[in-house]
MITOR-102140 format. One record per residue (C-alpha): residue number from 1; x, y, z. Coordinates in nm, 2 decimals. Layout:
BEGIN
> NUM;X;Y;Z
...
This chain:
BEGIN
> 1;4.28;12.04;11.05
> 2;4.39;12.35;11.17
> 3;4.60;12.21;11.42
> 4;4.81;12.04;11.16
> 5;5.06;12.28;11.07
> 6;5.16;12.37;11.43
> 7;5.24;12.00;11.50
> 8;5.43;11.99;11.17
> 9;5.63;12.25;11.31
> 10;5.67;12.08;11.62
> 11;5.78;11.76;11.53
> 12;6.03;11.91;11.30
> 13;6.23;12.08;11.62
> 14;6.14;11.76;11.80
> 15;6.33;11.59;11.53
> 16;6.62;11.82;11.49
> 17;6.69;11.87;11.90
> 18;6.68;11.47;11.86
> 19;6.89;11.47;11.61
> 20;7.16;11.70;11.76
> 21;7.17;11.49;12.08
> 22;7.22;11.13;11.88
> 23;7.50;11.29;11.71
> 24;7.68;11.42;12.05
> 25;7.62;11.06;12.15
> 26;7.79;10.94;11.85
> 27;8.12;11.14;11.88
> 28;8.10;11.10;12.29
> 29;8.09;10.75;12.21
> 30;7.83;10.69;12.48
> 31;7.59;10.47;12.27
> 32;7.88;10.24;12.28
> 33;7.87;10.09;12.66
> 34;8.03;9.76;12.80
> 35;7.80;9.71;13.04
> 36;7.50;9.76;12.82
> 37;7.65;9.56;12.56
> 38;7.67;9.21;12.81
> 39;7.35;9.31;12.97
> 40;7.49;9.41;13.31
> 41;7.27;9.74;13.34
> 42;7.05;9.65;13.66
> 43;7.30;9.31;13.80
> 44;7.33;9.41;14.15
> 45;7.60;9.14;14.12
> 46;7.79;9.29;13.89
> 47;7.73;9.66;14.03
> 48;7.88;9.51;14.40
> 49;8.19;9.36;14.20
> 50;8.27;9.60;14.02
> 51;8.23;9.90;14.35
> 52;8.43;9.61;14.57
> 53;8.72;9.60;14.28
> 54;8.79;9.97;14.27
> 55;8.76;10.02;14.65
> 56;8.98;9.70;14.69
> 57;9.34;9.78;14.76
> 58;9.48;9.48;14.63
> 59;9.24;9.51;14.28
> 60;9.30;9.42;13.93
> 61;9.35;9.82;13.94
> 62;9.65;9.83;14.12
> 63;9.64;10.17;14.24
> 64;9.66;10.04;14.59
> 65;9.43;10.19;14.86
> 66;9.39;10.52;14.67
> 67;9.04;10.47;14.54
> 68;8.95;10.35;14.89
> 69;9.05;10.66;15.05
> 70;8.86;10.83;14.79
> 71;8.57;10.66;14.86
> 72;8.63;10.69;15.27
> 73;8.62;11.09;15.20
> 74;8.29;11.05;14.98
> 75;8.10;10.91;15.23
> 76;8.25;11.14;15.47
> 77;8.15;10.95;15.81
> 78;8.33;11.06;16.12
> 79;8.37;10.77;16.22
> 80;8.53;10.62;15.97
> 81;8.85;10.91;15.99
> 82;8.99;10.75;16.26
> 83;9.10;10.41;16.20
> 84;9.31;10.31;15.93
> 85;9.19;10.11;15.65
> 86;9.51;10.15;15.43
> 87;9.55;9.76;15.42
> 88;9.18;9.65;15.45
> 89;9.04;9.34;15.31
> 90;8.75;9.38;15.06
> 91;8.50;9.08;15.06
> 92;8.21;9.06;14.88
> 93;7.90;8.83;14.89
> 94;8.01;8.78;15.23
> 95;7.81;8.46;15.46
> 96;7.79;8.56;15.81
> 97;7.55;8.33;16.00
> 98;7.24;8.52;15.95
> 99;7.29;8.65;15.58
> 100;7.47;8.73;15.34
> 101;7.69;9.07;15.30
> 102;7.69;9.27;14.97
> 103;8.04;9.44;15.02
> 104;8.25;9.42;15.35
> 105;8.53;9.63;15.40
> 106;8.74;9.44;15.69
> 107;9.05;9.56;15.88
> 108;9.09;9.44;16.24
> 109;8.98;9.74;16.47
> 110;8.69;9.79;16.18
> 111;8.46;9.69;15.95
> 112;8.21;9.86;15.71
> 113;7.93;9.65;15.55
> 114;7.74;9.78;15.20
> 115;7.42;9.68;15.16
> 116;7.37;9.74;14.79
> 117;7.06;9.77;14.61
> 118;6.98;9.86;14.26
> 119;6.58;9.76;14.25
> 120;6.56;9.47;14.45
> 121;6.35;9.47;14.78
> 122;6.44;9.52;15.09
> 123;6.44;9.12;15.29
> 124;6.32;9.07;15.66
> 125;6.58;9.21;15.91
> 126;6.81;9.29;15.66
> 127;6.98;9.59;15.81
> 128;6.92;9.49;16.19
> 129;7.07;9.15;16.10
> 130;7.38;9.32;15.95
> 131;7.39;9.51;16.24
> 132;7.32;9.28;16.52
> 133;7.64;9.06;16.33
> 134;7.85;9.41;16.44
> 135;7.72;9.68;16.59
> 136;8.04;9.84;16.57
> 137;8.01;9.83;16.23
> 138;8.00;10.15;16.01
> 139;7.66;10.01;15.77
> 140;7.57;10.16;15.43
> 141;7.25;10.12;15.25
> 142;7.37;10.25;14.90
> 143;7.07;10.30;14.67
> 144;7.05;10.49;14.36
> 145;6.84;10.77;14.48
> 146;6.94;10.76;14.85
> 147;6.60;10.65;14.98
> 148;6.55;10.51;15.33
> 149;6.58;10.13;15.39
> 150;6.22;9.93;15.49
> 151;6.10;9.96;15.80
> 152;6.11;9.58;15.77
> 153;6.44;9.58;15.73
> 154;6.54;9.78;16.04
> 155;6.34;9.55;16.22
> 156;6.04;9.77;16.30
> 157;6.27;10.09;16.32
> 158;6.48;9.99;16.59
> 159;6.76;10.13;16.43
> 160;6.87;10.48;16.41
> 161;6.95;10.69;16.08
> 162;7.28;10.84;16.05
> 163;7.40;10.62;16.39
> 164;7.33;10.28;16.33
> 165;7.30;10.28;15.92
> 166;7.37;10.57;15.69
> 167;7.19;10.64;15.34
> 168;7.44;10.63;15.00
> 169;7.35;10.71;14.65
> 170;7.44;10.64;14.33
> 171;7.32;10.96;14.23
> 172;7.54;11.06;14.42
> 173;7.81;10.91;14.62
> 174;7.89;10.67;14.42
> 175;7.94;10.92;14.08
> 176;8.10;11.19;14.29
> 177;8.38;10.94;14.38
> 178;8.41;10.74;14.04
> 179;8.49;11.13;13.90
> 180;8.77;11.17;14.17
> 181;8.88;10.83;14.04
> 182;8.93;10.98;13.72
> 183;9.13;11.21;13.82
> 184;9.34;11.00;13.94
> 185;9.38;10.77;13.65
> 186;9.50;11.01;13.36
> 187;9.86;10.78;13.31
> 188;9.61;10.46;13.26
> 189;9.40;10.50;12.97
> 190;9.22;10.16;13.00
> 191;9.14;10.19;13.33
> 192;9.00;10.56;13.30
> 193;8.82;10.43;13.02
> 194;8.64;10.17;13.24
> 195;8.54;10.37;13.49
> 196;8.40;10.64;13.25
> 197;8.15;10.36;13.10
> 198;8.09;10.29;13.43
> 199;8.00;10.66;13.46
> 200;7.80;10.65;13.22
> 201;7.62;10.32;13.30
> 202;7.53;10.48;13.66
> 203;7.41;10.82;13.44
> 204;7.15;10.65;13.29
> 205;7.02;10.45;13.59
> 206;6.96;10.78;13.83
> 207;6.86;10.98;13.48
> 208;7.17;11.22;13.45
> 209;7.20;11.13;13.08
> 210;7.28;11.34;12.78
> 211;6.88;11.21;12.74
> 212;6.74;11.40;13.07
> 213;6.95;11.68;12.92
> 214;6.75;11.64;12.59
> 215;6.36;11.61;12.79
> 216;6.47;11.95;12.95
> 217;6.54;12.14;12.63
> 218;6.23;11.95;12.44
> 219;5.97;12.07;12.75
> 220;6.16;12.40;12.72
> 221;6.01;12.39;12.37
> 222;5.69;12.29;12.43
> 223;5.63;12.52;12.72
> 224;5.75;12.82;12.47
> 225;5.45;12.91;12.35
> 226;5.05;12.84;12.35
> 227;5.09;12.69;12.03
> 228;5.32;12.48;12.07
> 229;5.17;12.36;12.41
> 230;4.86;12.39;12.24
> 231;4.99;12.06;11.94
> 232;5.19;11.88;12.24
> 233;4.84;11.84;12.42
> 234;4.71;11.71;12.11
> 235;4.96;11.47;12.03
> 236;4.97;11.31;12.37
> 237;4.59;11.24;12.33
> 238;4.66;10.97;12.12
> 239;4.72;10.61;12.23
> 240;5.08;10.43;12.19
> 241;4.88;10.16;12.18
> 242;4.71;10.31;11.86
> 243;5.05;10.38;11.69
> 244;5.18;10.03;11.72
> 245;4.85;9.92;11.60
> 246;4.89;10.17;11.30
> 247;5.23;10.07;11.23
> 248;5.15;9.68;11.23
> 249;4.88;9.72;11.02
> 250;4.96;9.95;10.76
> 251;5.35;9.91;10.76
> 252;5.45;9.57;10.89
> 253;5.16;9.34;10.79
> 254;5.22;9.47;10.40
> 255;5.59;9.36;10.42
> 256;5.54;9.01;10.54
> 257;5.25;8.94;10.30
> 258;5.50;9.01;10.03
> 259;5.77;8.77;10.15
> 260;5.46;8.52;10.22
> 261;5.41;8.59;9.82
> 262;5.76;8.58;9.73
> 263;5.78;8.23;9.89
> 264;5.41;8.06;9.79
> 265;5.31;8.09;10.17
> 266;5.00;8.12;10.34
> 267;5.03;8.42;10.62
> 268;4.80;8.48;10.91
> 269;4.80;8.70;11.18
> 270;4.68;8.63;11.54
> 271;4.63;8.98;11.81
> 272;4.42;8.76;12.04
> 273;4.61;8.64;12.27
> 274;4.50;8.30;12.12
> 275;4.81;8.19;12.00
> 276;5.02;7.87;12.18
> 277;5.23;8.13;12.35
> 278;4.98;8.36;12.48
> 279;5.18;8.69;12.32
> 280;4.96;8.98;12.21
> 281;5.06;8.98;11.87
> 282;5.18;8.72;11.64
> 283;5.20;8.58;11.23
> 284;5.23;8.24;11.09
> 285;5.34;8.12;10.71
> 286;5.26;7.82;10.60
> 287;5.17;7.58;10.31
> 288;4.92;7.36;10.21
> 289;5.11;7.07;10.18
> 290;5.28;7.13;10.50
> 291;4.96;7.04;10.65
> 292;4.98;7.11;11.02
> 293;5.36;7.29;11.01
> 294;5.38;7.61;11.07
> 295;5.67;7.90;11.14
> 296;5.51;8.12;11.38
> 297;5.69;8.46;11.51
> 298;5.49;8.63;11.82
> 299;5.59;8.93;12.03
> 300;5.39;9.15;12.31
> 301;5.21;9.44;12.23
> 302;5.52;9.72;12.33
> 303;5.68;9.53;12.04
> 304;5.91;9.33;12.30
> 305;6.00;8.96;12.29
> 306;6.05;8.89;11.94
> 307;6.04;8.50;11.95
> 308;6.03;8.26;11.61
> 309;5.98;7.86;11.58
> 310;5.86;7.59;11.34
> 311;5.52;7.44;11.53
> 312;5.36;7.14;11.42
> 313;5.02;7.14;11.56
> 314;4.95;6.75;11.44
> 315;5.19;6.67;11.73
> 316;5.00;6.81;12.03
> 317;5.13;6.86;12.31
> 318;5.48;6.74;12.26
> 319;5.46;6.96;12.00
> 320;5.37;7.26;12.21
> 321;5.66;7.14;12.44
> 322;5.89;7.14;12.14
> 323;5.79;7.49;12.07
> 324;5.83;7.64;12.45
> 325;6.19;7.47;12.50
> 326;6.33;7.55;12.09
> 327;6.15;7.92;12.09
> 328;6.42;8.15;11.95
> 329;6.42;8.52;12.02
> 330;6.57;8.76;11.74
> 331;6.80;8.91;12.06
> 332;6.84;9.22;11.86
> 333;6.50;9.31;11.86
> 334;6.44;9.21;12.23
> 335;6.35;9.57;12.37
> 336;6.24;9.77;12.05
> 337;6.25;10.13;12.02
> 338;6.22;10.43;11.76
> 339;6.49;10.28;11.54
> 340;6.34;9.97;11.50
> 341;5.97;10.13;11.39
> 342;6.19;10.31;11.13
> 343;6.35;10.03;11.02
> 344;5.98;9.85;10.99
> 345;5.85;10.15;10.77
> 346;6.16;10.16;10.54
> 347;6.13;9.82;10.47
> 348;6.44;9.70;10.58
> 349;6.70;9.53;10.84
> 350;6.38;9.40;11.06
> 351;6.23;9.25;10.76
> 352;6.50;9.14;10.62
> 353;6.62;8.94;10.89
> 354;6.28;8.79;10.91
> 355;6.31;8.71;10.57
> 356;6.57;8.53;10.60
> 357;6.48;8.34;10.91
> 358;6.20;8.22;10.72
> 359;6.45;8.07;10.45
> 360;6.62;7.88;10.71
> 361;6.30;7.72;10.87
> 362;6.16;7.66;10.52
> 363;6.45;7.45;10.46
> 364;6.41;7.32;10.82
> 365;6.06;7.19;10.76
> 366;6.12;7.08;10.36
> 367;6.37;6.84;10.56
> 368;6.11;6.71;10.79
> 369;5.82;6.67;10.50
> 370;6.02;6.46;10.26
């Protein structure tokens, strides 16, 4: 018990450094994001569009070739200096005969080819067969980190670093030139605005966040003394897996026994694996004179996948069919985090909106019984 009060204590700061960073975030505006919001966060599609827009001279941006020399002096190639690529055509998704290019950059003494990768994996060849199309080429392998393509994909090493291919970054490259963008765009406010979220976006992929900012100044604190080091080590003992399992049982479970009350249901819980879904956790309401009906809701065990349907087991397999193809998820709820365990111990919004799900498919199934 004696370790109690230190942790106390650090929790609290935890709590308060956490505290200060969501309300930068909130005045920054950077919880707010575009991309986030229409799921485009890993979409190497999107990611190429978007880069091939901006470099394009003739883009939606109209700022003619300007980001393109931007981005020309970013990657800062030799090579590329001495040909003009003021009226360049910008192609992505590009079929060639053996593939398919990510971004080409075309004029007609020169051609750069940009082999973009978020977390995909590198294919067969990919590199050599970019380059055996034109070895002329100037060939970029833009990652976020700036790692090294697969020896796979330079076709055993047969190709050079930094003369047949050169390494990009996100990281990097990629936010360095966005920023000299912005400079440019102070007289267009929408479009400086969309490259900032797209700042931002890239931010959070390669870990340059406000957040990474925040796990430096929280190990700051932990490493400050041998106390607080001391109620860190003890906290990390225990399991995540032991937290959710508190949580569930002693916050959640509670809750949806008393809207099974309010409504005259029957609830049950499954953490089995056993139920028609093969989730780790799940619950069920039901009645007695629904017989075989049920409304199940199931979700994995990092509190992810939040899925709800009516089942009617007295129907088999179509039933089970039924259930796979009409399976709802509560999209809000998809990736959980802290917020929504908060929301689960107050008793609210999660809860809620179960609740009221439950209305609906009690309706749904009053329909079907009569």
């Amino acid at each position: 018990m004696e370790n109690i009060k230190p942790i106390e204590q650090l929790l609290s700061h935890i709590y308060k450094i956490n505290e200060h960073y969501e309300e930068i975030s909130k005045i920054s505006g950077e919880n707010f994001n575009i991309f986030n919001i229409l799921k485009l966060t890993s979409d190497e599609v999107s990611h190429t569009k978007f880069i091939a827009m901006l470099i394009n001279p003739e883009g939606e941006h109209c700022m003619n070739n300007l980001f393109l020399d931007l981005f020309l002096k970013t990657i800062n190639i030799d090579e590329s200096k001495m040909y003009d690529f003021s009226n360049a055509e910008v192609k992505t998704e590009y079929s060639f005969g053996n593939g398919q290019i990510d971004i080409l950059i075309k004029t007609n003494k020169k051609k750069i080819i940009i082999e973009n990768k978020i977390y995909a994996k590198d294919q067969d060849e990919q590199l050599k067969r970019y380059h055996d199309y034109d070895e002329n080429a100037i060939l970029l392998y833009l990652t976020l980190n700036g790692h090294e393509p697969s020896e796979n994909s330079t076709g055993g090493n047969t190709l050079i670093k930094n003369k047949d291919y050169f390494c990009i970054s996100y990281k990097d490259h990629i936010l360095f030139w966005l920023e000299s963008c912005i400079k440019e765009t102070i007289k267009y406010p929408f479009l400086r605005e969309t490259i900032n979220q797209y700042i931002l976006l890239i931010k959070q992929l390669t870990n340059q966040t406000r957040s990474k900012q925040m796990k430096n100044e929280l190990i700051d604190l932990i490493t400050k003394s041998d106390e607080n080091f001391k109620a860190y080590s003890f906290l990390i003992d225990l399991k995540r897996e032991d937290i959710y399992e508190n949580i569930l049982k002693n916050k959640v479970v509670p809750e949806l026994k008393r809207i099974a009350q309010n409504y005259q249901l029957i609830f049950n819980i499954c953490n089995d694996k056993k139920n028609i879904l093969m989730y780790d956790y799940g619950f069920s309401f039901n009645k007695q004179e629904w017989n075989e009906i049920s409304i199940e809701f199931y979700f994995n065990n990092n509190l992810s996948n939040l899925v709800y349907f009516i089942w009617n087991r007295s129907k088999g397999e179509n039933s089970f069919k039924d259930a796979l193809k009409n399976a709802k998820k509560m999209e809000k709820y998809n990736h959980w985090n802290r917020d929504v365990f908060i929301n689960f111990y107050s008793n609210n919004d999660v809860t809620n909106e179960i609740e009221n799900k439950i209305k609906e498919l009690i309706q749904e199934i009053e329909k079907q019984i009569v």
